[in-house]
C-alpha positions as CSV (number, residue, x, y, z in Angstrom):
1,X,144.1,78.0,114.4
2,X,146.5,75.2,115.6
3,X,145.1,72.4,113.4
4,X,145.1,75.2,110.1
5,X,148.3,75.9,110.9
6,X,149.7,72.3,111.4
7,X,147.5,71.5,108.1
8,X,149.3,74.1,106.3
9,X,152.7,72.9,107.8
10,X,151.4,69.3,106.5
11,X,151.0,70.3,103.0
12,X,154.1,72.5,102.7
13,X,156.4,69.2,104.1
14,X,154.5,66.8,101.2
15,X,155.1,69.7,98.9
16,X,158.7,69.9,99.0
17,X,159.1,66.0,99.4
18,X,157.2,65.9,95.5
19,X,159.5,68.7,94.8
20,X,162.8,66.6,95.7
21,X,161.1,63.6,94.2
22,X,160.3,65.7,90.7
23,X,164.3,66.7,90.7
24,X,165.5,63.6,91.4
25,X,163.7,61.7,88.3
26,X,164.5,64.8,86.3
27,X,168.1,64.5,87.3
28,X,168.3,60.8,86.3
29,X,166.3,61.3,83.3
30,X,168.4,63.7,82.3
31,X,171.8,62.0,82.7
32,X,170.7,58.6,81.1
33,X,169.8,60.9,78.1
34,X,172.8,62.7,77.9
35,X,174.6,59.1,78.1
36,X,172.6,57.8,75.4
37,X,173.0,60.9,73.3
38,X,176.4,60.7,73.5
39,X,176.9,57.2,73.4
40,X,174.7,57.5,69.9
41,X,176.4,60.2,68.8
42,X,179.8,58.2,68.9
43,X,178.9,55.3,67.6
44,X,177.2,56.7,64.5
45,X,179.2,60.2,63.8
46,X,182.1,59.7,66.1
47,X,183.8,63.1,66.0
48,X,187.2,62.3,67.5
49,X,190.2,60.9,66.8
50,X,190.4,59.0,70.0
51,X,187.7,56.7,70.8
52,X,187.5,54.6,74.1
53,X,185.2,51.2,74.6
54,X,184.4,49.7,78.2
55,X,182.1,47.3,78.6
56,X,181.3,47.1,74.7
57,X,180.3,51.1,75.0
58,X,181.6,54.0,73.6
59,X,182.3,56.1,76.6
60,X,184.1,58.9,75.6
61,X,186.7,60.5,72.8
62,X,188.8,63.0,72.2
63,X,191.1,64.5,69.4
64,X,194.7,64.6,69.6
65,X,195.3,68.0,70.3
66,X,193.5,68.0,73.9
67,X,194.3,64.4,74.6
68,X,196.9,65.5,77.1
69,X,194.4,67.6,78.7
70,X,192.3,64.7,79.5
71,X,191.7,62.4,82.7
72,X,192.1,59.0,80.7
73,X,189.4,56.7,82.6
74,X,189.5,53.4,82.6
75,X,188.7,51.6,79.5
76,X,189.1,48.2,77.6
77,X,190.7,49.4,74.4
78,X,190.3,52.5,72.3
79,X,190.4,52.8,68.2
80,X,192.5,55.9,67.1
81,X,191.7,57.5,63.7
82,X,194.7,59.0,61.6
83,X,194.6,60.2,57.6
84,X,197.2,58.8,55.4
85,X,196.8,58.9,51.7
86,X,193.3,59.5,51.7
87,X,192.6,57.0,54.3
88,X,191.8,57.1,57.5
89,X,193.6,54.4,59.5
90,X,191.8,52.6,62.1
91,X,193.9,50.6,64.7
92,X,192.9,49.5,68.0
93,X,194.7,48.8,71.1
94,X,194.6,48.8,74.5
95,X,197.7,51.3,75.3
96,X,197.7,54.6,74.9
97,X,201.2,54.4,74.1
98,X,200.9,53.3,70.7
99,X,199.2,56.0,69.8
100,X,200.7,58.7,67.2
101,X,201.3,61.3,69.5
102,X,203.5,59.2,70.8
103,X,207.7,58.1,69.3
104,X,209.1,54.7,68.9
105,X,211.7,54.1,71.4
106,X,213.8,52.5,68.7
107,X,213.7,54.9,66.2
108,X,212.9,58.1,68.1
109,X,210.4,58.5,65.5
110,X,206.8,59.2,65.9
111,X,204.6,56.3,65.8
112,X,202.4,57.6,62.6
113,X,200.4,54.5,61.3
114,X,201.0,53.3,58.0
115,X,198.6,51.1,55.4
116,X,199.3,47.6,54.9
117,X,200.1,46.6,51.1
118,X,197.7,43.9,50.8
119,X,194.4,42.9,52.0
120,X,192.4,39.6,52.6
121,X,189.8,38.3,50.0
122,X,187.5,37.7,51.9
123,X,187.0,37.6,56.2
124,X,183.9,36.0,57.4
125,X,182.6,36.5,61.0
126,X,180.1,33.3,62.1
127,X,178.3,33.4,64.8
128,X,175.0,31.4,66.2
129,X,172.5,33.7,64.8
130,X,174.5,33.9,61.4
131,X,177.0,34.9,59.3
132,X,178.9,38.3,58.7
133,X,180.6,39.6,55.5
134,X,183.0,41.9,56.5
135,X,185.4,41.9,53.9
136,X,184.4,45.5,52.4
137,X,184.2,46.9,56.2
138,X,188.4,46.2,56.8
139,X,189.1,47.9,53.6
140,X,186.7,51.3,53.5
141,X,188.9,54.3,53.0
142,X,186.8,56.3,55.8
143,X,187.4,53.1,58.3
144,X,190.4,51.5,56.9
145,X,192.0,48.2,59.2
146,X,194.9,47.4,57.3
147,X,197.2,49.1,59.6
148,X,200.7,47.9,59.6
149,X,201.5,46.6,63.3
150,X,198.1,46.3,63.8
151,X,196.3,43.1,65.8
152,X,192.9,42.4,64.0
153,X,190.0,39.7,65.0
154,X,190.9,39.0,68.5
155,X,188.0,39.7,71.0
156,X,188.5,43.4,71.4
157,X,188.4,43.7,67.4
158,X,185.1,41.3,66.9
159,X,183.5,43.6,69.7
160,X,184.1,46.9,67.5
161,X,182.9,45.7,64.4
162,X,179.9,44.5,65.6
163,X,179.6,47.4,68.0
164,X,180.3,50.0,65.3
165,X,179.4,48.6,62.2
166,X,176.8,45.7,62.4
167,X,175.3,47.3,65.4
168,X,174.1,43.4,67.0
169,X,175.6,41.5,69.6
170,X,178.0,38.9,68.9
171,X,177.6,35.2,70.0
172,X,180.0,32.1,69.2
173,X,182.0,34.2,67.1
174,X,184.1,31.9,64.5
175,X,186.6,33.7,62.0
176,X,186.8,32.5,58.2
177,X,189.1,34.0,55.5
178,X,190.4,34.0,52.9
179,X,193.9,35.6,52.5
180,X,195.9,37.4,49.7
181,X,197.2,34.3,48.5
182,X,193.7,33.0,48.2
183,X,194.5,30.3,51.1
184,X,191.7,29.6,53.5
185,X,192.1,30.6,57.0
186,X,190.1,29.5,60.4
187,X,191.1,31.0,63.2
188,X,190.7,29.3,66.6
189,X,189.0,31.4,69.9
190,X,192.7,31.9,71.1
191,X,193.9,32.9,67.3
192,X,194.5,36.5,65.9
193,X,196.2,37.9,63.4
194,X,199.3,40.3,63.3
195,X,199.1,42.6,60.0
196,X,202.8,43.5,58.4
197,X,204.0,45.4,55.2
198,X,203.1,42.8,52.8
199,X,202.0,39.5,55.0
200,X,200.1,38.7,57.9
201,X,201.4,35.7,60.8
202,X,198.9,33.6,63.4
203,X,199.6,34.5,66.7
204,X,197.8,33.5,70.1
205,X,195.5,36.1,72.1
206,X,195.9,35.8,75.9
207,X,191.5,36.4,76.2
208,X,189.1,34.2,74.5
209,X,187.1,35.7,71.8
210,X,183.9,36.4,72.5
């Protein structure tokens, strides 16, 4: 009676360890998928018109209406969406204080992006396992980066694109274009370039590109 009982005892104990083990895989399967099904779901039909980026992922986004009502995690940059004319503006940055929602200190005016009134001929990304046309991606009406004020093809920028739109990872990234005035431009791994109303200046990037 003893040895049934300690049998049964036995059998119960390696019954419930299974169980725990079972919930355990269930529990991480489920999370990773939810990640990855979110994660896809961003990159492909992102929803929102805030967007956050860490570690070359899309984490998480949020529109402007609830943005207040969020815990802002940490993050390398995010890309905000706004309509203007028929286009949405894209503009990335790494402070959530040029977003918007937000006023210019100067103006007391609120920080609503505007298009830039020109656009390069051509922008080529190279990189070691070849070269990337992105010269219709910058001027799409639905992802539109001709955004006055806006900082375009430093590292955080490269990462996007080819997080978001060429969907490969990017090595030895070189930048080639061609500007409005049809003069060649090759930009350096400490080079960017500062969008205005109607011209564009050089300026230095404090991280390496990528």
């Amino acid at each position: 009676m003893n040895n049934l009982a300690a049998y049964i005892s036995y059998l119960m104990w390696q019954f419930i360890m299974f169980a725990n083990y079972i919930i355990r895989i269930l529990t991480i399967f489920i999370i990773t998928l939810k990640d990855t099904y979110f994660a896809v779901l961003y990159q492909y039909f992102p929803p929102d018109d805030i967007v956050f980026i860490e570690n070359s992922t899309i984490k998480f986004g949020c529109t402007y209406n609830n943005f207040f009502q969020l815990t802002v995690h940490s993050y390398d940059y995010l890309v905000f969406n706004h309509t203007v004319d028929n286009k949405i503006l894209k503009k990335l940055t790494t402070t959530i204080k040029d977003l918007p929602i937000h006023q210019d200190f100067e103006t007391n005016l609120a920080l609503i992006p505007k298009p830039c009134n020109f656009q390069f001929i051509m922008v080529i990304l190279n990189t070691a396992t070849g070269s990337f046309d992105i010269t219709n991606i910058l001027n799409n009406n639905d992802n539109f980066y001709y955004v006055q004020n806006a900082t375009i093809l430093d590292d955080k920028f490269i990462d996007w694109i080819f997080l978001k739109h060429l969907h490969v990872k990017p090595i030895d990234v070189t930048v080639v274009a061609l500007d409005n005035n049809a003069e060649e431009i090759t930009l350096t791994a400490e080079q960017c370039i500062r969008l205005g109303t109607n011209g564009y200046t050089v300026e230095l990037i404090s991280q390496p590109r990528i």
